[in-house]
C-alpha positions as CSV (number, residue, x, y, z in Angstrom):
1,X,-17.3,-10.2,-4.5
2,X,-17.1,-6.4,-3.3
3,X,-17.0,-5.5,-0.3
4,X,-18.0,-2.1,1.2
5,X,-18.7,-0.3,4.4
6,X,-21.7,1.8,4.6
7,X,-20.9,5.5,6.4
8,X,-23.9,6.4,7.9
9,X,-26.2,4.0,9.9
10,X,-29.4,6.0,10.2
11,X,-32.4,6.4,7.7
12,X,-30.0,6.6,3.9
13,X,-27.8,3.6,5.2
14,X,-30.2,1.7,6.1
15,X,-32.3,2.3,2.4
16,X,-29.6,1.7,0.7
17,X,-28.4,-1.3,2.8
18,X,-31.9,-2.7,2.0
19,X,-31.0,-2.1,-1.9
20,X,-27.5,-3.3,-1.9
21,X,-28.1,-6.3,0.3
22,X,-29.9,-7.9,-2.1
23,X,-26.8,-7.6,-4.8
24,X,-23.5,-9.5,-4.8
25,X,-21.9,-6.9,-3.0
26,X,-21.4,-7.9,0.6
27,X,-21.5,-5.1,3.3
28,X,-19.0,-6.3,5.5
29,X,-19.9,-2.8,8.1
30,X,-21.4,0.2,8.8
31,X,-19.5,3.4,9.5
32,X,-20.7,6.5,11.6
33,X,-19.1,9.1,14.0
34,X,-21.7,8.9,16.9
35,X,-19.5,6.7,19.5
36,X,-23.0,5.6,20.9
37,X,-23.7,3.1,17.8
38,X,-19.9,1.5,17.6
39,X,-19.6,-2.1,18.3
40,X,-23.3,-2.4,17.6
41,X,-25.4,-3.7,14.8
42,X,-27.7,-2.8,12.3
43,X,-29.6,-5.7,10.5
44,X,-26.6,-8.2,12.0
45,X,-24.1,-5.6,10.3
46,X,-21.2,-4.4,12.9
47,X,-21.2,-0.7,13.4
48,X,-18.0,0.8,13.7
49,X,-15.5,3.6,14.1
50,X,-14.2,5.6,10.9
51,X,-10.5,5.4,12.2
52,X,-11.2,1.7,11.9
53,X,-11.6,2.2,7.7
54,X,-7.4,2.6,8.3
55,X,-7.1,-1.5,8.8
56,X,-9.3,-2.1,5.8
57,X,-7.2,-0.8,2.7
58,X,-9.0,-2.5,0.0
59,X,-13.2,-2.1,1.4
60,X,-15.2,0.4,-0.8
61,X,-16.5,3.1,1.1
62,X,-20.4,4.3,0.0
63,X,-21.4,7.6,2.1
64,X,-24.8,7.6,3.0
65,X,-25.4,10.8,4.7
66,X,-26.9,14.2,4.6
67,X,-23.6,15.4,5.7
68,X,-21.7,14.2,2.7
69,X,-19.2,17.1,2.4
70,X,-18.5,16.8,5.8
71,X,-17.6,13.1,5.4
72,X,-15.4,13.5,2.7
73,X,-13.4,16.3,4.5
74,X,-13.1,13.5,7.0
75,X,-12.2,11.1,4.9
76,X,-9.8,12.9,3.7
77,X,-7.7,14.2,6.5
78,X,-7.7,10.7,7.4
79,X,-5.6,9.6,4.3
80,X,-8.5,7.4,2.9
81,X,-8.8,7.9,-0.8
Protein backbone atom coordinates (compact mmCIF):
# COMPACT_ATOMS: atom_id res chain seq x y z
CA UNK A 1 0.00 0.00 0.00
CA UNK A 2 1.22 3.73 -0.76
CA UNK A 3 1.51 5.87 1.53
CA UNK A 4 1.43 9.72 1.11
CA UNK A 5 1.27 12.97 2.97
CA UNK A 6 -1.07 15.49 1.72
CA UNK A 7 0.66 19.37 1.71
CA UNK A 8 -1.97 21.49 2.22
CA UNK A 9 -4.88 21.03 4.73
CA UNK A 10 -7.43 23.59 3.62
CA UNK A 11 -10.15 23.35 0.88
CA UNK A 12 -7.79 21.15 -2.22
CA UNK A 13 -6.48 18.74 0.53
CA UNK A 14 -9.29 18.12 1.94
CA UNK A 15 -11.15 17.32 -1.86
CA UNK A 16 -8.65 15.39 -2.73
CA UNK A 17 -8.37 13.58 0.69
CA UNK A 18 -12.07 12.86 0.13
CA UNK A 19 -11.04 11.19 -3.45
CA UNK A 20 -8.01 9.42 -2.35
CA UNK A 21 -9.39 8.10 0.87
CA UNK A 22 -11.56 5.94 -0.79
CA UNK A 23 -8.44 4.20 -2.87
CA UNK A 24 -5.78 1.88 -1.51
CA UNK A 25 -3.54 4.54 -0.88
CA UNK A 26 -3.33 5.29 2.79
CA UNK A 27 -2.73 9.05 3.80
CA UNK A 28 -0.67 8.49 6.65
CA UNK A 29 -0.60 12.90 7.22
CA UNK A 30 -1.29 16.13 6.22
CA UNK A 31 1.42 18.71 5.67
CA UNK A 32 1.11 22.57 5.84
CA UNK A 33 3.31 25.63 7.00
CA UNK A 34 0.74 27.50 9.23
CA UNK A 35 2.18 26.36 12.77
CA UNK A 36 -1.52 26.95 14.07
CA UNK A 37 -2.80 23.46 12.46
CA UNK A 38 0.45 21.14 13.46
CA UNK A 39 -0.27 18.35 15.83
CA UNK A 40 -3.85 18.69 14.88
CA UNK A 41 -6.25 16.70 12.68
CA UNK A 42 -8.22 16.73 9.76
CA UNK A 43 -10.76 13.91 9.27
CA UNK A 44 -8.55 11.83 12.17
CA UNK A 45 -5.45 12.62 9.86
CA UNK A 46 -2.34 14.16 11.95
CA UNK A 47 -1.33 17.53 10.65
CA UNK A 48 2.15 18.23 10.68
CA UNK A 49 5.25 20.23 10.06
CA UNK A 50 7.15 20.05 6.51
CA UNK A 51 10.54 19.64 8.36
CA UNK A 52 8.95 16.57 9.71
CA UNK A 53 8.72 15.02 5.66
CA UNK A 54 12.89 14.72 6.65
CA UNK A 55 12.02 11.42 8.96
CA UNK A 56 9.79 9.98 6.31
CA UNK A 57 12.24 9.10 3.38
CA UNK A 58 10.01 6.74 1.54
CA UNK A 59 6.11 8.69 2.02
CA UNK A 60 4.88 10.25 -1.38
CA UNK A 61 4.29 13.71 -1.16
CA UNK A 62 0.90 15.12 -3.27
CA UNK A 63 0.79 19.09 -3.10
CA UNK A 64 -2.44 20.37 -2.75
CA UNK A 65 -2.21 24.00 -2.89
CA UNK A 66 -2.72 27.18 -4.73
CA UNK A 67 0.74 27.92 -3.88
CA UNK A 68 2.32 25.04 -5.70
CA UNK A 69 5.52 26.78 -6.89
CA UNK A 70 6.03 28.05 -3.69
CA UNK A 71 5.88 24.52 -2.22
CA UNK A 72 8.17 22.97 -4.47
CA UNK A 73 10.85 25.78 -3.84
CA UNK A 74 10.36 24.55 -0.30
CA UNK A 75 10.57 21.26 -0.97
CA UNK A 76 13.43 21.67 -2.52
CA UNK A 77 15.76 23.67 -0.40
CA UNK A 78 14.74 21.13 2.07
CA UNK A 79 16.52 18.23 0.18
CA UNK A 80 13.20 16.34 -0.42
CA UNK A 81 13.10 15.09 -3.96
Amino acid sequence: MKQIAIWGAGNNGKEFYEYVNKTVTQVLCFVDNNGLLWDSTLNNVPIISPNKLLDMPEIIVVVCTVFEDEVLDQCKRMGLK
